[in-house]
N, CA, C and O atoms as a CHARMM CRD file, in Angstrom:
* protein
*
  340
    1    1 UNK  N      1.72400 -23.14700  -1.85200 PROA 1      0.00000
    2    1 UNK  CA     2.45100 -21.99700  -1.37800 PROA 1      0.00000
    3    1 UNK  C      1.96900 -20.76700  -2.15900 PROA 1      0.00000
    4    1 UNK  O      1.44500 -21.00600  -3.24700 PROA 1      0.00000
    5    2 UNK  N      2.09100 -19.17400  -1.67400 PROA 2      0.00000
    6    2 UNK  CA     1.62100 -18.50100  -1.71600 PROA 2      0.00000
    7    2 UNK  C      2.35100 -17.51200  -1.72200 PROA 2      0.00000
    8    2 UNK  O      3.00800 -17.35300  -0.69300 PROA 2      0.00000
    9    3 UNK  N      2.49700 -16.66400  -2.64400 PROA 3      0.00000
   10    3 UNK  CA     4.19700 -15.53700  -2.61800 PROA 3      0.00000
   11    3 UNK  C      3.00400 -14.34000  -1.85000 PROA 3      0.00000
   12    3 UNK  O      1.77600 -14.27600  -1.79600 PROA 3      0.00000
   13    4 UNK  N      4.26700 -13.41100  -1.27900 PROA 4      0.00000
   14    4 UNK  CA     3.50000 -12.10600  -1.16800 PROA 4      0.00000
   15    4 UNK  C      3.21200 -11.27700  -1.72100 PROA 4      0.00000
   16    4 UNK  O      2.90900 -10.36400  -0.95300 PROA 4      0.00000
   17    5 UNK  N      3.11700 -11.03100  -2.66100 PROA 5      0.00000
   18    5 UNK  CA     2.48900 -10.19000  -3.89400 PROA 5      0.00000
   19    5 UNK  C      1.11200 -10.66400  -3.72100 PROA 5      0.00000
   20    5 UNK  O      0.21600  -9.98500  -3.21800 PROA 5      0.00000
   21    6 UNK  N      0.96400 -12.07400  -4.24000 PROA 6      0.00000
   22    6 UNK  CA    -0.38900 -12.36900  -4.58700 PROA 6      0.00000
   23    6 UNK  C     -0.71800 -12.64500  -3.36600 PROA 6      0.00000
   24    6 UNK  O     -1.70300 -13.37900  -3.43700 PROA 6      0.00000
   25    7 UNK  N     -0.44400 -12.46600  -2.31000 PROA 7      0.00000
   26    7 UNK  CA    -1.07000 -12.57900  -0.90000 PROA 7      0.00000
   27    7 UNK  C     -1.87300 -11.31200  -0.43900 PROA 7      0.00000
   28    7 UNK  O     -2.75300 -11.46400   0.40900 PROA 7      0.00000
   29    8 UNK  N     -1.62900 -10.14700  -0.92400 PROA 8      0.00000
   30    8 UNK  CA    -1.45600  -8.59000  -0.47100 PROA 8      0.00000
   31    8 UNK  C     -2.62400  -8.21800  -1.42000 PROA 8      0.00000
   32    8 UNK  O     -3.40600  -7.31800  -1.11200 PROA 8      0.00000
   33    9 UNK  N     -2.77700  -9.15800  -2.97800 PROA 9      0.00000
   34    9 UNK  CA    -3.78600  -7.93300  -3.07100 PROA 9      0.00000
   35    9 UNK  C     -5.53500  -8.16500  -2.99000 PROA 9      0.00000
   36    9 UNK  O     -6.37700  -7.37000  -3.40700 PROA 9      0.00000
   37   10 UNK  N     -5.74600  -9.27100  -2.43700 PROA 10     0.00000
   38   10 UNK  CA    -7.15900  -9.82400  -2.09200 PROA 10     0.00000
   39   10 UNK  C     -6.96100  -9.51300  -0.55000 PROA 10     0.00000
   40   10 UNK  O     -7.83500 -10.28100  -0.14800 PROA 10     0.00000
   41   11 UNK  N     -6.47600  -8.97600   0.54300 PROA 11     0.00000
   42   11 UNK  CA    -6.58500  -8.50300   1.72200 PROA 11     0.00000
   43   11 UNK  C     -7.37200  -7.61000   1.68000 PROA 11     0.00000
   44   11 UNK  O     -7.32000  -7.07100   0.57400 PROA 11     0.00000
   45   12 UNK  N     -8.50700  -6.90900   2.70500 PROA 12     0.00000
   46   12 UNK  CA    -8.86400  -5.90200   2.71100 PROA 12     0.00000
   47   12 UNK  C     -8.17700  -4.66300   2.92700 PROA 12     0.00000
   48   12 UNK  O     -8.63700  -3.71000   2.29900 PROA 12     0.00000
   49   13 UNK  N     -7.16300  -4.43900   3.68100 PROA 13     0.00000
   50   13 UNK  CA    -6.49100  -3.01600   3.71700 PROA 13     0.00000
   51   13 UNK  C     -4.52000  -3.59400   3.86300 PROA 13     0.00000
   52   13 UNK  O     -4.15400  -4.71200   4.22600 PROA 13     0.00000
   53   14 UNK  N     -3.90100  -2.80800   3.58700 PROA 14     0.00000
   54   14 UNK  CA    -2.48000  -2.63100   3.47200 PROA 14     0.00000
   55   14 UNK  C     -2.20200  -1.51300   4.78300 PROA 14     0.00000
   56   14 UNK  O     -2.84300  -0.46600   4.69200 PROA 14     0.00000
   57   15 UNK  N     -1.60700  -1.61200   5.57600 PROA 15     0.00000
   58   15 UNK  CA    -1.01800  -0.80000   6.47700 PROA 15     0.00000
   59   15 UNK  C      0.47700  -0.32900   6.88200 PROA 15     0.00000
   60   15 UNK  O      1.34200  -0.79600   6.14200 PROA 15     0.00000
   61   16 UNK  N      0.84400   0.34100   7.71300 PROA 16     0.00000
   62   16 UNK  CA     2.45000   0.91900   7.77000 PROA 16     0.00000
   63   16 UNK  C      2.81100  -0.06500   9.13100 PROA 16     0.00000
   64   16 UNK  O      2.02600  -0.31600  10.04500 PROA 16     0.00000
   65   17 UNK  N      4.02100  -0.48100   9.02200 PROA 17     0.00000
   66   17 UNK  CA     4.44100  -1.08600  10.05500 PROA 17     0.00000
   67   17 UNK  C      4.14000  -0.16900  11.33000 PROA 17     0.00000
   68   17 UNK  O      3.86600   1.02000  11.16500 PROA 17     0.00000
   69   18 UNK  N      4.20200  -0.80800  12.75400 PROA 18     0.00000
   70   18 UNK  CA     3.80900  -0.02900  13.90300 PROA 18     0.00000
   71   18 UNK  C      5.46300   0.49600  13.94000 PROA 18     0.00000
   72   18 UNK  O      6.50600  -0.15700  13.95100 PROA 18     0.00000
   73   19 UNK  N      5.16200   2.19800  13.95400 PROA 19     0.00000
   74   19 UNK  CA     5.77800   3.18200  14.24000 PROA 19     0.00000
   75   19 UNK  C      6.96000   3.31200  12.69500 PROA 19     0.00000
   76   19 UNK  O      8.14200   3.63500  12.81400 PROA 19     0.00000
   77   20 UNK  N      6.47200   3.07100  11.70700 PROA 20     0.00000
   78   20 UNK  CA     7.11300   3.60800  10.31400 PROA 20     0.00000
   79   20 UNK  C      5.75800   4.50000   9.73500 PROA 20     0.00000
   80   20 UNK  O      4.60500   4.11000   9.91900 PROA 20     0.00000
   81   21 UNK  N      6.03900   5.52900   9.14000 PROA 21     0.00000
   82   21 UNK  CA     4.70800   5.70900   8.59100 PROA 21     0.00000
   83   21 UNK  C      4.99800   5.12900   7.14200 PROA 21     0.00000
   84   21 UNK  O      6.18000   4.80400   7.02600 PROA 21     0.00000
   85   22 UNK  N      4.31100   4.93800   6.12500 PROA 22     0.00000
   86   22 UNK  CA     4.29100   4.50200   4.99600 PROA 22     0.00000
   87   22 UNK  C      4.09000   5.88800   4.04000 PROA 22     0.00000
   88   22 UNK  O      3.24500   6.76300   4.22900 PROA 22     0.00000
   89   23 UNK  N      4.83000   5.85300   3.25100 PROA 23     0.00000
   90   23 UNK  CA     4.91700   7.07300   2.19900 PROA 23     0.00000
   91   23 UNK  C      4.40100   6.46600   0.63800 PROA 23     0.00000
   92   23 UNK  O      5.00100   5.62400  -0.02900 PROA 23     0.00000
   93   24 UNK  N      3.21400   7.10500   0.31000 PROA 24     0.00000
   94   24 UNK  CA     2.55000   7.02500  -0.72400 PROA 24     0.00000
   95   24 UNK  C      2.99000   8.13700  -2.03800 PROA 24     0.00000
   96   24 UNK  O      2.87900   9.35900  -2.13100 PROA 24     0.00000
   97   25 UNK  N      3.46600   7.21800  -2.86000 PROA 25     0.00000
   98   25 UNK  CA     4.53400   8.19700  -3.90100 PROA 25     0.00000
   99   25 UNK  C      3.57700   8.11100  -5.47400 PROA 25     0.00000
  100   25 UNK  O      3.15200   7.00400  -5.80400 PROA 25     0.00000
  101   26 UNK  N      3.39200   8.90900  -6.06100 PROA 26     0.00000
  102   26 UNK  CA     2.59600   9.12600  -7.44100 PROA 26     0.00000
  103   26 UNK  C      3.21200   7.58800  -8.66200 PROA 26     0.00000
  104   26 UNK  O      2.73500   6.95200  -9.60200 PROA 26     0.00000
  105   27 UNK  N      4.46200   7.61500  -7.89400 PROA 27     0.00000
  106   27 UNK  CA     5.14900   6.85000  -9.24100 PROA 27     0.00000
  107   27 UNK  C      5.58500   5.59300  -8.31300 PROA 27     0.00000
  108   27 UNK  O      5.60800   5.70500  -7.08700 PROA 27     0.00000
  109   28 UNK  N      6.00300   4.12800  -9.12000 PROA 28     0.00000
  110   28 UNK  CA     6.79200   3.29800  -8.13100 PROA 28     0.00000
  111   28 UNK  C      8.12100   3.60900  -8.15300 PROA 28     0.00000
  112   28 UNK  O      8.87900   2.97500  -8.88800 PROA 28     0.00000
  113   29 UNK  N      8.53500   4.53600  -7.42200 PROA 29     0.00000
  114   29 UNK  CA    10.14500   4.95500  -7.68000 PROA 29     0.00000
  115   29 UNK  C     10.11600   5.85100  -6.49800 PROA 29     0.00000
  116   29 UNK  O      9.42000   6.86400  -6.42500 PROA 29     0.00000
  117   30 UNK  N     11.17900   5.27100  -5.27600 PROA 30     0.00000
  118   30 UNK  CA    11.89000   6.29700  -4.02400 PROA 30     0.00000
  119   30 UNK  C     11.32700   7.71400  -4.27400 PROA 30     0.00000
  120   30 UNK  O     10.51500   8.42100  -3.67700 PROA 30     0.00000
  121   31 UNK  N     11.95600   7.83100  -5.20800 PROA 31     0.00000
  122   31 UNK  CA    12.67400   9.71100  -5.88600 PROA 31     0.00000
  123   31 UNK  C     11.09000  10.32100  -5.80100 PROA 31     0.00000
  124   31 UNK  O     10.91000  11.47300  -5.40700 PROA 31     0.00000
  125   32 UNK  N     10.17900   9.61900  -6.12700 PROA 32     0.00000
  126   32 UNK  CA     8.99400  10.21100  -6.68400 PROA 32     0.00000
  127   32 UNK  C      7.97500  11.13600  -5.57100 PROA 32     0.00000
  128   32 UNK  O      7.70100  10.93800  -4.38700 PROA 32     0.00000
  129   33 UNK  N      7.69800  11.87000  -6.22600 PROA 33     0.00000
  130   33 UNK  CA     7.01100  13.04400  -5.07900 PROA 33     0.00000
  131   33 UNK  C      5.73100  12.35300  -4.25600 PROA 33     0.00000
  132   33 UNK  O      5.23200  11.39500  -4.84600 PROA 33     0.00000
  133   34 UNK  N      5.22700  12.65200  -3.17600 PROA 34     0.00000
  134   34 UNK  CA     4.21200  11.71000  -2.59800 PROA 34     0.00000
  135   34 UNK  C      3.35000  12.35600  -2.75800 PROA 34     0.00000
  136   34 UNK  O      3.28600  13.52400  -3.14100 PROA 34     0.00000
  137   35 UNK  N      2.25400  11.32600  -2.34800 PROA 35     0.00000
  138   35 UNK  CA     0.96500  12.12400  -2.60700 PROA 35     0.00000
  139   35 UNK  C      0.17400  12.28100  -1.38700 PROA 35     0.00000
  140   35 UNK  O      0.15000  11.56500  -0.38700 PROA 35     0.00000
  141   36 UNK  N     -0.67200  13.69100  -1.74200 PROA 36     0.00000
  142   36 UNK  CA    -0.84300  14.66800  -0.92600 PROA 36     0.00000
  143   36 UNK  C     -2.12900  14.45800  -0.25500 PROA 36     0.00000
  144   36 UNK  O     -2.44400  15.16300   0.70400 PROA 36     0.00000
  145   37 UNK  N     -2.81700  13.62000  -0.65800 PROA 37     0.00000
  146   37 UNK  CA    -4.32700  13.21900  -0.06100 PROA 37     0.00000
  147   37 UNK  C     -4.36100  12.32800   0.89600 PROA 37     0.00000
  148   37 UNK  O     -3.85400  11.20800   0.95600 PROA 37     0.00000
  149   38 UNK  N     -5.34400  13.22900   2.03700 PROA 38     0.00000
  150   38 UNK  CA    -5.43000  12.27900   3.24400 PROA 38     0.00000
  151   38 UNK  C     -6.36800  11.26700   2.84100 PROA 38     0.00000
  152   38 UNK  O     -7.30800  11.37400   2.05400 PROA 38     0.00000
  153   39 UNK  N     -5.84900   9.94000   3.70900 PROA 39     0.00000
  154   39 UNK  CA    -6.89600   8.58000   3.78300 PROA 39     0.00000
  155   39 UNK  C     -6.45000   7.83200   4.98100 PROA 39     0.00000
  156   39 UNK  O     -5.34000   7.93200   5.50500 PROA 39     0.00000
  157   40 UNK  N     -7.48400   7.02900   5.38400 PROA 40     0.00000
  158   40 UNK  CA    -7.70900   6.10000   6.46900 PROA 40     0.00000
  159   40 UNK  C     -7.07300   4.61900   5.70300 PROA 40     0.00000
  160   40 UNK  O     -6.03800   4.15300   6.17800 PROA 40     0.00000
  161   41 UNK  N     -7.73000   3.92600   4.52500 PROA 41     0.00000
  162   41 UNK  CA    -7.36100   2.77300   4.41200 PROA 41     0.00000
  163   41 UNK  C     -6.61400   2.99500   3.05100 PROA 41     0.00000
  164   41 UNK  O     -6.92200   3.94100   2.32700 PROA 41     0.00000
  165   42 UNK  N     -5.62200   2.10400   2.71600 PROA 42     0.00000
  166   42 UNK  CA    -4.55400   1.65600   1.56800 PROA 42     0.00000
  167   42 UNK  C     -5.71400   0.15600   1.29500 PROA 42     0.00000
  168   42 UNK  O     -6.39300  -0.54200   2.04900 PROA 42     0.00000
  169   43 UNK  N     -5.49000   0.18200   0.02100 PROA 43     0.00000
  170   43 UNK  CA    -6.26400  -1.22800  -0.93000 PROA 43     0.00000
  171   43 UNK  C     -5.51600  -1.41400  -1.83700 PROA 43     0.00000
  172   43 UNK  O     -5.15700  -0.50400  -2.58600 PROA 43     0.00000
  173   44 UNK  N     -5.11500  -2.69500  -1.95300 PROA 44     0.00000
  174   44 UNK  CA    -3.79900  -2.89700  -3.22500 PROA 44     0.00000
  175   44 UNK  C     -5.07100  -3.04600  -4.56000 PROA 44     0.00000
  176   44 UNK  O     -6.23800  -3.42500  -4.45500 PROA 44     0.00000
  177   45 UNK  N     -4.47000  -2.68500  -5.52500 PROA 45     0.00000
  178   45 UNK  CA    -4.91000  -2.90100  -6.93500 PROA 45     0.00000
  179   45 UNK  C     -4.06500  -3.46900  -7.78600 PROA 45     0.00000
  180   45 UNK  O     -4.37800  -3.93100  -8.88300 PROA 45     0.00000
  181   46 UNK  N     -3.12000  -3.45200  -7.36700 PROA 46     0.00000
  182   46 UNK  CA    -1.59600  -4.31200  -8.20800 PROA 46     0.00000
  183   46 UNK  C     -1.07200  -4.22800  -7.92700 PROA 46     0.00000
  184   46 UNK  O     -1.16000  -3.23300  -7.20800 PROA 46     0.00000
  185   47 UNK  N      0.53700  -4.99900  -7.84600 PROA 47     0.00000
  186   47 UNK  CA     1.52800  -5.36200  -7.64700 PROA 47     0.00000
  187   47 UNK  C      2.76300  -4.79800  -9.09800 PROA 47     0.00000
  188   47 UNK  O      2.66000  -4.68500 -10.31900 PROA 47     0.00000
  189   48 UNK  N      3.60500  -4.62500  -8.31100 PROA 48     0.00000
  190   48 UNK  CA     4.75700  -4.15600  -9.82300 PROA 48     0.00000
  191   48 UNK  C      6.07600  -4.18300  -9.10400 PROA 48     0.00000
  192   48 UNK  O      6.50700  -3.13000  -8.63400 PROA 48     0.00000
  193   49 UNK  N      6.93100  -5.59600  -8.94700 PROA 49     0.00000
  194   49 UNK  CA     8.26700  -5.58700  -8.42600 PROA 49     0.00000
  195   49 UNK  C      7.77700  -5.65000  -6.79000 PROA 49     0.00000
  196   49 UNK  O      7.03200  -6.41400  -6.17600 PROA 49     0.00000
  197   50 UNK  N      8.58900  -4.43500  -6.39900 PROA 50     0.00000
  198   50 UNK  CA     8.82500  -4.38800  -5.06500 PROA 50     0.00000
  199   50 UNK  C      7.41500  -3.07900  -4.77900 PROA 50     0.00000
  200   50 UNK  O      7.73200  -2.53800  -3.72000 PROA 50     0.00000
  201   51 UNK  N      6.61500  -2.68800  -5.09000 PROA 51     0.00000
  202   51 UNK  CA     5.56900  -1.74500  -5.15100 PROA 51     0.00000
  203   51 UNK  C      4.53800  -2.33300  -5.27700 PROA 51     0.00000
  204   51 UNK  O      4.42800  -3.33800  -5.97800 PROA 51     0.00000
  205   52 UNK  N      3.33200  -1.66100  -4.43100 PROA 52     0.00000
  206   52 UNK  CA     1.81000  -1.85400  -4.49100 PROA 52     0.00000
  207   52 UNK  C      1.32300  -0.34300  -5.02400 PROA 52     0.00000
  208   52 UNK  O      1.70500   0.74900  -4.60100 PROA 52     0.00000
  209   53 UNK  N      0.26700  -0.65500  -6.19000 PROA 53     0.00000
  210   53 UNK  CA    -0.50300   0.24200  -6.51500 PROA 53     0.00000
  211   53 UNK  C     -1.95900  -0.25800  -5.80300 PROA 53     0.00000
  212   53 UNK  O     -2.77500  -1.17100  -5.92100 PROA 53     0.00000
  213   54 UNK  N     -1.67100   1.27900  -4.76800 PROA 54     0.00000
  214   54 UNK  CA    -2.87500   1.04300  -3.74100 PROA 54     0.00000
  215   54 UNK  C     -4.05400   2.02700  -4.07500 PROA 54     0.00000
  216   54 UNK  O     -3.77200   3.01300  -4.75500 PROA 54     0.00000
  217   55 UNK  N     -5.57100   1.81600  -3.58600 PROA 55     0.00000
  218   55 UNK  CA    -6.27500   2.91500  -3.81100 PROA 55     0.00000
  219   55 UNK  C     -6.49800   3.55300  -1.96300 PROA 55     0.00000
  220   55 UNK  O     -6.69000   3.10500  -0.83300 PROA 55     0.00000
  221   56 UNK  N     -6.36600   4.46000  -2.46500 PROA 56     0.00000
  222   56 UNK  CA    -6.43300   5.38100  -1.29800 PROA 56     0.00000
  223   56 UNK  C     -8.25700   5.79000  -0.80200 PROA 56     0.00000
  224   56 UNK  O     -9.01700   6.39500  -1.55700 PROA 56     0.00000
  225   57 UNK  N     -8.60000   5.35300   0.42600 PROA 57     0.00000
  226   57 UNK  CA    -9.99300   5.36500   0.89400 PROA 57     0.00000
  227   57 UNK  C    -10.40400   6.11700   2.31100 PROA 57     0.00000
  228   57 UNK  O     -9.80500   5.89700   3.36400 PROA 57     0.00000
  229   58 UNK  N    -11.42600   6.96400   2.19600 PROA 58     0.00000
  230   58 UNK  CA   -11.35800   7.56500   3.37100 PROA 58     0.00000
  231   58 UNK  C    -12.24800   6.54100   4.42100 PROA 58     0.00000
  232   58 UNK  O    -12.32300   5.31900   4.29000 PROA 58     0.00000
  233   59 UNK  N    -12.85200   7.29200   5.41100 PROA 59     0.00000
  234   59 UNK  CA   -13.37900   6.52800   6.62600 PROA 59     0.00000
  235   59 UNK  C    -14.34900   5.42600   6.44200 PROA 59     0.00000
  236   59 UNK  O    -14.18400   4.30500   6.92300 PROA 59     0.00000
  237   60 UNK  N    -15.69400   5.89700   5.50100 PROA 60     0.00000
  238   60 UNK  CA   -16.36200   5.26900   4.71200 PROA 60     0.00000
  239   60 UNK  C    -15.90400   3.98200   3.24800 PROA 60     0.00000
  240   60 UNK  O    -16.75300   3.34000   2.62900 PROA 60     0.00000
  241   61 UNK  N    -14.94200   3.93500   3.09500 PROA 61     0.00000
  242   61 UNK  CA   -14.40500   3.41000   2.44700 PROA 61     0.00000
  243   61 UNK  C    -14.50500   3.66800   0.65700 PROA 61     0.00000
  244   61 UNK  O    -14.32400   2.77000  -0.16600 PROA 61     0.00000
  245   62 UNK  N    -14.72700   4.63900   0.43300 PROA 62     0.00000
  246   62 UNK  CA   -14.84200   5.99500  -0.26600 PROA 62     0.00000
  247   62 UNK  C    -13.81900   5.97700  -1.18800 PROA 62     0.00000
  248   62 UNK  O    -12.88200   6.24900  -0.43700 PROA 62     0.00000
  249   63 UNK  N    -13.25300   5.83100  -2.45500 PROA 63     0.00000
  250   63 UNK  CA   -12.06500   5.99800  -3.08500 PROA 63     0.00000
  251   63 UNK  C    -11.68400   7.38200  -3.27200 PROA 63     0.00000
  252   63 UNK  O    -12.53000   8.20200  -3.63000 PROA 63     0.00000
  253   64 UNK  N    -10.22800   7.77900  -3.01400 PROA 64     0.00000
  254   64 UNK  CA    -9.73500   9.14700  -2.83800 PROA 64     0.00000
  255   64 UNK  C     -8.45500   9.15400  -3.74300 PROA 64     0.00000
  256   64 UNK  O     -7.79200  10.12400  -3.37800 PROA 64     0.00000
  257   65 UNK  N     -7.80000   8.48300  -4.78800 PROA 65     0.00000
  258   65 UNK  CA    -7.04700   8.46100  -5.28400 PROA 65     0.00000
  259   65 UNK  C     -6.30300   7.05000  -5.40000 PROA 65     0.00000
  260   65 UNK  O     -6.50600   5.98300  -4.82000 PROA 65     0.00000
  261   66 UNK  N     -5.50600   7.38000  -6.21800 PROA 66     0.00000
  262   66 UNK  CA    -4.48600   6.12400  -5.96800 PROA 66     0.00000
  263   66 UNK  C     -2.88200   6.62800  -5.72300 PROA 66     0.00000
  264   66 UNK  O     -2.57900   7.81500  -5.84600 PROA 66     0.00000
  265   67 UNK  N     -1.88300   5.57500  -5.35900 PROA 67     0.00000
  266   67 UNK  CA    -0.86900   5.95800  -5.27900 PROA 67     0.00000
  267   67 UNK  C      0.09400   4.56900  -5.26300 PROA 67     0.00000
  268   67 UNK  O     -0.43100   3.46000  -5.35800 PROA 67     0.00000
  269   68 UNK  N      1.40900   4.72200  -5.14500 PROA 68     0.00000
  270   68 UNK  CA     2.32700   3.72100  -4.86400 PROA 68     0.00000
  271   68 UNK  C      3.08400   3.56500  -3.49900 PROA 68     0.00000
  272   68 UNK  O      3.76900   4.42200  -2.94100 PROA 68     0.00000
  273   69 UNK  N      2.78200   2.13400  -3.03200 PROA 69     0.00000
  274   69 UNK  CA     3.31900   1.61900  -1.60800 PROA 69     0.00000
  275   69 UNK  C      4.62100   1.03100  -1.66500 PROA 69     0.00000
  276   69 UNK  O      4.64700   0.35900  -2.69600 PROA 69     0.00000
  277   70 UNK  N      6.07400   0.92500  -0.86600 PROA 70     0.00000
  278   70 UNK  CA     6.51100   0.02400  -1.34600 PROA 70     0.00000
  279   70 UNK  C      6.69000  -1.08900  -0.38700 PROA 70     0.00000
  280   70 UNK  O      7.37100  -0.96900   0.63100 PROA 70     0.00000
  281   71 UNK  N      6.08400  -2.15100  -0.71800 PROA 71     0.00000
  282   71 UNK  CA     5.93400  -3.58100   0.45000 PROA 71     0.00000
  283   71 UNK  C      7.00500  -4.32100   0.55400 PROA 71     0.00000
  284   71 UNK  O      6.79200  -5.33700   1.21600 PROA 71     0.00000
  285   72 UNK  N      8.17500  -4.20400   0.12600 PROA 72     0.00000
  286   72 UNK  CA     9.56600  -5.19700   0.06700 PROA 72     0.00000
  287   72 UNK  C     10.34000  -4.06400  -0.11200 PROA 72     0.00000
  288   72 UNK  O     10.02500  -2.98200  -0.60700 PROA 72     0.00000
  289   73 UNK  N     11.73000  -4.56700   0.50000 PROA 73     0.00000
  290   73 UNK  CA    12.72400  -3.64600   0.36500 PROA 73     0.00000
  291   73 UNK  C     13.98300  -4.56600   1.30500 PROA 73     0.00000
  292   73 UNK  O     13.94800  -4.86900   2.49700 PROA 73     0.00000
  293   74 UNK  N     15.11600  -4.87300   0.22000 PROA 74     0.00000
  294   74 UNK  CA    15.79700  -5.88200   1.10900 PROA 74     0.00000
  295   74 UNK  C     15.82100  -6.95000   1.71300 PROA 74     0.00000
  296   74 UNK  O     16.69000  -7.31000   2.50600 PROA 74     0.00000
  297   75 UNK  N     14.49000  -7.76700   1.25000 PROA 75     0.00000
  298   75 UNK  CA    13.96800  -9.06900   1.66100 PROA 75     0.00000
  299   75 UNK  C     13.60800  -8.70800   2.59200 PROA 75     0.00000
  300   75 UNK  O     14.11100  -9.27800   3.56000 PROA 75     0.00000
  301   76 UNK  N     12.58100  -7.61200   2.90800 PROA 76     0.00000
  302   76 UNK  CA    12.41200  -7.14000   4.50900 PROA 76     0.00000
  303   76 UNK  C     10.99700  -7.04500   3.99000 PROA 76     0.00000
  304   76 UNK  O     11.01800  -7.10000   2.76100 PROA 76     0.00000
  305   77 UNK  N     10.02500  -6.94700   4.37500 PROA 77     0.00000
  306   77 UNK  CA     8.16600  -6.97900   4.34300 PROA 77     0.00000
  307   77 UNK  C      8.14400  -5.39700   4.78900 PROA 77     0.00000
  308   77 UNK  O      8.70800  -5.15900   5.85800 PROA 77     0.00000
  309   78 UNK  N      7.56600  -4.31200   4.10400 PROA 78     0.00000
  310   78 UNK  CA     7.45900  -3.55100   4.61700 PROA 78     0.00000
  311   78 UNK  C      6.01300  -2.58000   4.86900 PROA 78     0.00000
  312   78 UNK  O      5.68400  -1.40400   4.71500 PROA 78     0.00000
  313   79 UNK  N      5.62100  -3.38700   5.17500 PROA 79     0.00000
  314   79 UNK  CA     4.19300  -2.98400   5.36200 PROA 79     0.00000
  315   79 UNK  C      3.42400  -4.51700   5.97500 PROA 79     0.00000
  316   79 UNK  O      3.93800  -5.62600   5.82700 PROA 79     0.00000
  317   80 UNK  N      2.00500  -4.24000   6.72500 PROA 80     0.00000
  318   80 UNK  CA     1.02200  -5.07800   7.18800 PROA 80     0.00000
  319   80 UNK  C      0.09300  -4.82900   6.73500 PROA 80     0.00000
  320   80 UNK  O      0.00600  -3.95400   5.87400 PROA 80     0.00000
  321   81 UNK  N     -0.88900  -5.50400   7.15800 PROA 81     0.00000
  322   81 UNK  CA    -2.02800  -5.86700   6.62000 PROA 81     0.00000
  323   81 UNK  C     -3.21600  -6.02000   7.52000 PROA 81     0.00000
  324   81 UNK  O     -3.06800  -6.04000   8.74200 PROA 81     0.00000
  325   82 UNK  N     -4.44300  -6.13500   6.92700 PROA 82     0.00000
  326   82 UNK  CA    -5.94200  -6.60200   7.65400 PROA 82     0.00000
  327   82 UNK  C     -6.89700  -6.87000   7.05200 PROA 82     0.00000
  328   82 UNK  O     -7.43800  -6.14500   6.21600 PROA 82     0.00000
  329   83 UNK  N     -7.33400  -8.25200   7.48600 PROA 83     0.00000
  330   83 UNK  CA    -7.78400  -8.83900   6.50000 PROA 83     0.00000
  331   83 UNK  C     -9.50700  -8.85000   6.71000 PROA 83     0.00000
  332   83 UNK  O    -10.24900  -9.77400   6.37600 PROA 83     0.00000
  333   84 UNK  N     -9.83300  -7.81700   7.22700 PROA 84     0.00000
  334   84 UNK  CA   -11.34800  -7.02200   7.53800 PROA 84     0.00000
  335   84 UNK  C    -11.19100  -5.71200   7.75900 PROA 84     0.00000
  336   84 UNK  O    -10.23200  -5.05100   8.15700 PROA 84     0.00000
  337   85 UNK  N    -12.48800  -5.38700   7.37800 PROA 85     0.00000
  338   85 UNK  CA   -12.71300  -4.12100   7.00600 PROA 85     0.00000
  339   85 UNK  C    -13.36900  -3.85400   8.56300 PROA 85     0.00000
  340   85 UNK  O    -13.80200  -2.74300   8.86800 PROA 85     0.00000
């Protein structure tokens, strides 16, 4: 068996559920201001609780920052995935 944490961060991209957008926040914390850089793909780099520290990639797959995702919330999955680039 296989938890979702360690499922999420060998995937190739992290995505927003169809029709939520996903809000990329500087810090792992609600409150925290988001961040302001556009990107095409989310890439987890770690896990922390209920948060993914993702790197942010443009079309080319290009690193553009990083930021925080949050993938759980309420025993609810909140975010998808793809497991090709």
């Amino acid at each position: 068996m296989i938890y979702w944490p360690e499922f999420l961060l060998p995937v190739f991209s992290e995505e927003a559920l169809p029709g939520q957008p996903v809000a990329v926040r500087i810090k792992p914390q609600e409150n925290a201001d988001e961040v302001r850089t556009e990107f095409v793909f989310l890439q987890a780099a770690a896990v922390k609780g209920q948060w993914l520290n993702v790197t942010l990639l443009d079309q080319d797959f290009n690193p553009l920052g990083n930021g925080w995702i949050r993938w759980e919330k309420e025993n609810q999955i909140q975010v998808t995935y793809s497991l090709f680039s």
